[in-house]
C-alpha positions as CSV (number, residue, x, y, z in Angstrom):
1,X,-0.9,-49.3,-92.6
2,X,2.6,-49.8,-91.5
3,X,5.0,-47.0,-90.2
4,X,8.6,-47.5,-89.6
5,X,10.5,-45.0,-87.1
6,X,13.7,-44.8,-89.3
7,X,15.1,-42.0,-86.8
8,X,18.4,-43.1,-84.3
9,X,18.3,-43.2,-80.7
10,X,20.5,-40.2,-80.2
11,X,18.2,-38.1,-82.2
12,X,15.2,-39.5,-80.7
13,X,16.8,-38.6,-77.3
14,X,17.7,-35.5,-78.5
15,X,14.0,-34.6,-79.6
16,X,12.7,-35.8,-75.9
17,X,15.5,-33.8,-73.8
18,X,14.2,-30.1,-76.2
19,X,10.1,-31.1,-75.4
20,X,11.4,-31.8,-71.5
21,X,13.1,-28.2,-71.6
22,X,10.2,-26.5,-73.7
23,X,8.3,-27.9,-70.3
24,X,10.8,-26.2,-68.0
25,X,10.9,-23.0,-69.6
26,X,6.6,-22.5,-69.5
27,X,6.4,-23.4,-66.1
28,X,9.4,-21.1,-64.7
29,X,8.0,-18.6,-67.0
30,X,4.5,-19.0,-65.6
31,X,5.8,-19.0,-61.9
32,X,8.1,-16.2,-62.3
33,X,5.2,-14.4,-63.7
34,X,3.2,-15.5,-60.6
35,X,5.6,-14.1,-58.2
36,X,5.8,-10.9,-60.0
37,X,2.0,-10.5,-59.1
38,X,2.4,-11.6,-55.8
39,X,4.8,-9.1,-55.2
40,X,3.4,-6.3,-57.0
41,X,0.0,-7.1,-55.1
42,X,2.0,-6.7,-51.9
43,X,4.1,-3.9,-52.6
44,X,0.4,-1.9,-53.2
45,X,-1.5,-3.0,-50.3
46,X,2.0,-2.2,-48.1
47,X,2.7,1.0,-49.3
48,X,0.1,1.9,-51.3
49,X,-3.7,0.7,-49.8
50,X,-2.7,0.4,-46.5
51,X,-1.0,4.0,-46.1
52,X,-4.5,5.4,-47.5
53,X,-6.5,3.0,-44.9
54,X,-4.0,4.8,-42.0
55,X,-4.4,8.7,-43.4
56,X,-8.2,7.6,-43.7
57,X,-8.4,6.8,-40.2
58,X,-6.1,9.4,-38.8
59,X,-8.6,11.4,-40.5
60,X,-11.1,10.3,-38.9
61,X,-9.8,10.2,-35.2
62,X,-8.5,13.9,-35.9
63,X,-12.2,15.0,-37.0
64,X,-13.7,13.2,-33.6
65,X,-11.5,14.4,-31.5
66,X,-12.2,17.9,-33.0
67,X,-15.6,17.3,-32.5
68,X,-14.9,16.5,-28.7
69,X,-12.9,19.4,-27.9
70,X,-15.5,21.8,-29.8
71,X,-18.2,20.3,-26.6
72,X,-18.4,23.2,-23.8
73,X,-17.5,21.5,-20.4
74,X,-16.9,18.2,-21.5
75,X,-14.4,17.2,-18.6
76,X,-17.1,18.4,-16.5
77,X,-19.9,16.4,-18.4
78,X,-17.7,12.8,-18.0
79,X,-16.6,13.7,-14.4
80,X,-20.6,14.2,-13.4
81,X,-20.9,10.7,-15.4
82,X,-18.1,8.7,-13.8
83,X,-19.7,10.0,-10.6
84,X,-23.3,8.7,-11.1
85,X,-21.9,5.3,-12.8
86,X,-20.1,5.2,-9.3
87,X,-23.3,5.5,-7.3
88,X,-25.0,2.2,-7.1
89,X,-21.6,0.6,-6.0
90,X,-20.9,3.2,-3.1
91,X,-24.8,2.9,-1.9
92,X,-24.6,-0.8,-2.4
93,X,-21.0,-0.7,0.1
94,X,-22.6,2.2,2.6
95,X,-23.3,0.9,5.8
96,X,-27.0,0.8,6.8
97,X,-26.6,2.6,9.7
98,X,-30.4,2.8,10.7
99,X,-30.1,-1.0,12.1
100,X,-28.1,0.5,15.0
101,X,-31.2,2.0,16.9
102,X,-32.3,-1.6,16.7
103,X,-29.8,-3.3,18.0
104,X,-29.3,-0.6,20.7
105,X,-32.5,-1.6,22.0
106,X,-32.2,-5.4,22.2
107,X,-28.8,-5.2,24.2
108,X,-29.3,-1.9,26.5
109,X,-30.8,-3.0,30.2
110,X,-33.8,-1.7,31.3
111,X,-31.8,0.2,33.8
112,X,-29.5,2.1,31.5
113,X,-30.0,5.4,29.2
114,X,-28.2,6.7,26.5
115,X,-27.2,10.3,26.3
116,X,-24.0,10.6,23.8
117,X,-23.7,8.3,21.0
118,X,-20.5,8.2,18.7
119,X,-20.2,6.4,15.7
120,X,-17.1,5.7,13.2
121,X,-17.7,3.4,10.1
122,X,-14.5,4.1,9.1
123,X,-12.3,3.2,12.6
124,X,-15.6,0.4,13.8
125,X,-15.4,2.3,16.9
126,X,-18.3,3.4,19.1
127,X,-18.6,5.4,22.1
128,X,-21.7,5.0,24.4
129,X,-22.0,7.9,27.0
130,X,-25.3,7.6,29.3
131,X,-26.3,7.2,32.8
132,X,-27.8,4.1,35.0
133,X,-29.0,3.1,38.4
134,X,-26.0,1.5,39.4
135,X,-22.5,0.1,38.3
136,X,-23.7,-3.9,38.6
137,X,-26.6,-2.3,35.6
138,X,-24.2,-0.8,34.1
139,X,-21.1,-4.2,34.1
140,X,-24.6,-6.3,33.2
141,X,-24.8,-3.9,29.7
142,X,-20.9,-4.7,29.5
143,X,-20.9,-8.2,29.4
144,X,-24.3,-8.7,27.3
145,X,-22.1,-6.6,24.6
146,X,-18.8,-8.6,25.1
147,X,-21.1,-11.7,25.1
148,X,-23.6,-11.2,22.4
149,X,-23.1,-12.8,19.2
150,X,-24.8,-12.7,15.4
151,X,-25.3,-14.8,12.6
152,X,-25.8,-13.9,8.9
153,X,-29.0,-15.2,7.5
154,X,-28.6,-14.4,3.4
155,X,-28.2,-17.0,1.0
156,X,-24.8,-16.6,0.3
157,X,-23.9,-17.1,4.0
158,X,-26.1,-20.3,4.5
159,X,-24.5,-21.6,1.6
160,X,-21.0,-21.7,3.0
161,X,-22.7,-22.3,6.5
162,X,-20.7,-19.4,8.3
163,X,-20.2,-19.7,11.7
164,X,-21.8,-17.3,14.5
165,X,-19.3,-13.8,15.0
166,X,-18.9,-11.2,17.7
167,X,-20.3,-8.0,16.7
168,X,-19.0,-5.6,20.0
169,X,-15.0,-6.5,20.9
170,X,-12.9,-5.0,23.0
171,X,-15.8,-3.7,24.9
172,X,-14.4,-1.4,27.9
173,X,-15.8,0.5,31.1
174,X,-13.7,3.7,30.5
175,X,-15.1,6.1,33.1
176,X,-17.9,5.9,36.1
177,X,-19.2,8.3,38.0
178,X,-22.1,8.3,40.7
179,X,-24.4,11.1,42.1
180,X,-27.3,11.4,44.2
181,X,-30.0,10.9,41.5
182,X,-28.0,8.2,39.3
183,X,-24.7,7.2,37.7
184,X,-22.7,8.5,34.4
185,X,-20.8,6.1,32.3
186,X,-18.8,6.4,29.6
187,X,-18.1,2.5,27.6
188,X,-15.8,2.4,24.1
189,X,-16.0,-0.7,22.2
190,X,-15.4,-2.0,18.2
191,X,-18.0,-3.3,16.1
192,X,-17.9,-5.7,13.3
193,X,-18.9,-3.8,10.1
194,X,-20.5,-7.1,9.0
195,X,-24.0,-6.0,11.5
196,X,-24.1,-2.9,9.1
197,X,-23.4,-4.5,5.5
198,X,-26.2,-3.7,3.2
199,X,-25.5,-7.0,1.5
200,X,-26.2,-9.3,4.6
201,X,-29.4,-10.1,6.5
202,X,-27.8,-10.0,10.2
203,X,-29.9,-11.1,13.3
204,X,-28.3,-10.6,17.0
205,X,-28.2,-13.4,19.6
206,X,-28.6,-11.8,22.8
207,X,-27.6,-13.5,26.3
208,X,-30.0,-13.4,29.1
209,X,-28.0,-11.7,31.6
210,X,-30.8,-9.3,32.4
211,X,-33.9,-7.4,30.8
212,X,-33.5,-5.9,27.7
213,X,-36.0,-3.1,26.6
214,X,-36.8,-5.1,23.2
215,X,-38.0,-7.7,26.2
216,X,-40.2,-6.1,28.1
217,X,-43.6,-5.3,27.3
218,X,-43.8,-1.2,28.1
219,X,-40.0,-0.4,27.4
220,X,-38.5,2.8,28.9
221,X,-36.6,5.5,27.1
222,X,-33.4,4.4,25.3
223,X,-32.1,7.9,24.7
224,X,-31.9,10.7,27.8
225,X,-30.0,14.0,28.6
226,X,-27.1,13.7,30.1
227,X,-27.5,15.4,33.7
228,X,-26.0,18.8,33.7
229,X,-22.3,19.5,35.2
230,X,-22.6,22.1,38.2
231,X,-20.4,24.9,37.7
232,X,-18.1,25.6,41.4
């Protein structure tokens, strides 16, 4: 079979142009449609889901906190909390003061007793008040300070291979006095907090200018009374 297309060019044109807008029309139909959902679906979760969400949750915060206020002595309950959460940090950063008895007895002389002892961890001050047989006992317990050293045997510190420190500086002789029986001294000095961190495993290097009682087999008394001032 045999078909002729008897139509002209223009109409044929004509007939291609109306199919090429029919095109046009169904697709800016379909996307205007399309943005007219888009838009509608955000004008709703904008002003509409999202406003409900917020009330919802303001709700919510305004029942809690409700609920919080209604709890007798709550400031009192968190301030007891904060307190004991603070506790393993402040015993962890206390200084372990016990270790001073023992380094007391591996740098004190034979010849020299203790009677006032004065502490500050928070200056690293000390005050030693005591009496001795003489002043050269007493300048030996002077210079065995001023020269002792210590080194920090945790991990940490063998690690980074620290070097040997100074725990007593600025060790001074403040006062001296003699009577018939034996002599009074009074010596001021700074320590290095280091000897007395809870985190460090510190051992003392003592110089052997003269018998210390952690040296000697039967040790004497580190601590005595202070002789009494007569009255005129």
């Amino acid at each position: 079979m045999i078909q002729f297309n008897l139509l002209p060019d223009i109409k044929q044109q004509y007939i291609k142009a109306t199919r090429v807008k029919r095109t046009a029309l169904v697709v800016s139909f379909l996307v205007a449609v399309s943005s007219l959902f888009i838009f509608i679906a955000l004008f709703l979760s904008v002003h509409v889901f999202q406003q409900r969400h917020l009330e919802a949750v303001n709700n919510d915060i305004k029942t809690n906190t409700q609920k919080l206020k209604d709890i007798p002595d709550l400031g009192k309950v968190l301030t007891i909390q904060n307190q004991l959460n603070s506790l393993p940090e402040l015993h962890k950063n206390k200084p372990v003061a016990t270790r001073l008895s023992g380094y007391l007895s591996q740098i004190t002389p034979t010849q020299i007793n203790i009677g006032e002892l004065e502490v500050d961890f928070n200056t690293k001050t000390m005050k030693i008040i005591g009496t001795a047989d003489s002043l050269q006992s007493v300048n030996k317990f002077v210079d065995t300070m001023k020269f002792t050293t210590y080194t920090d045997l945790s991990s940490d510190s063998r690690d980074s291979q620290t070097k040997p420190g100074n725990p007593f500086t600025s060790v001074v002789l403040d006062t001296f006095t003699r009577t018939d029986k034996d002599a009074t001294y009074q010596i001021t000095l700074v320590f290095d907090s280091a000897i007395f961190d809870n985190g460090k495993n510190v051992t003392l290097t003592v110089p052997k200018i003269t018998s210390t009682r952690s040296e000697t087999e039967k040790p004497t008394e580190l601590f005595k009374a202070l002789p009494e001032i007569k009255k005129q």
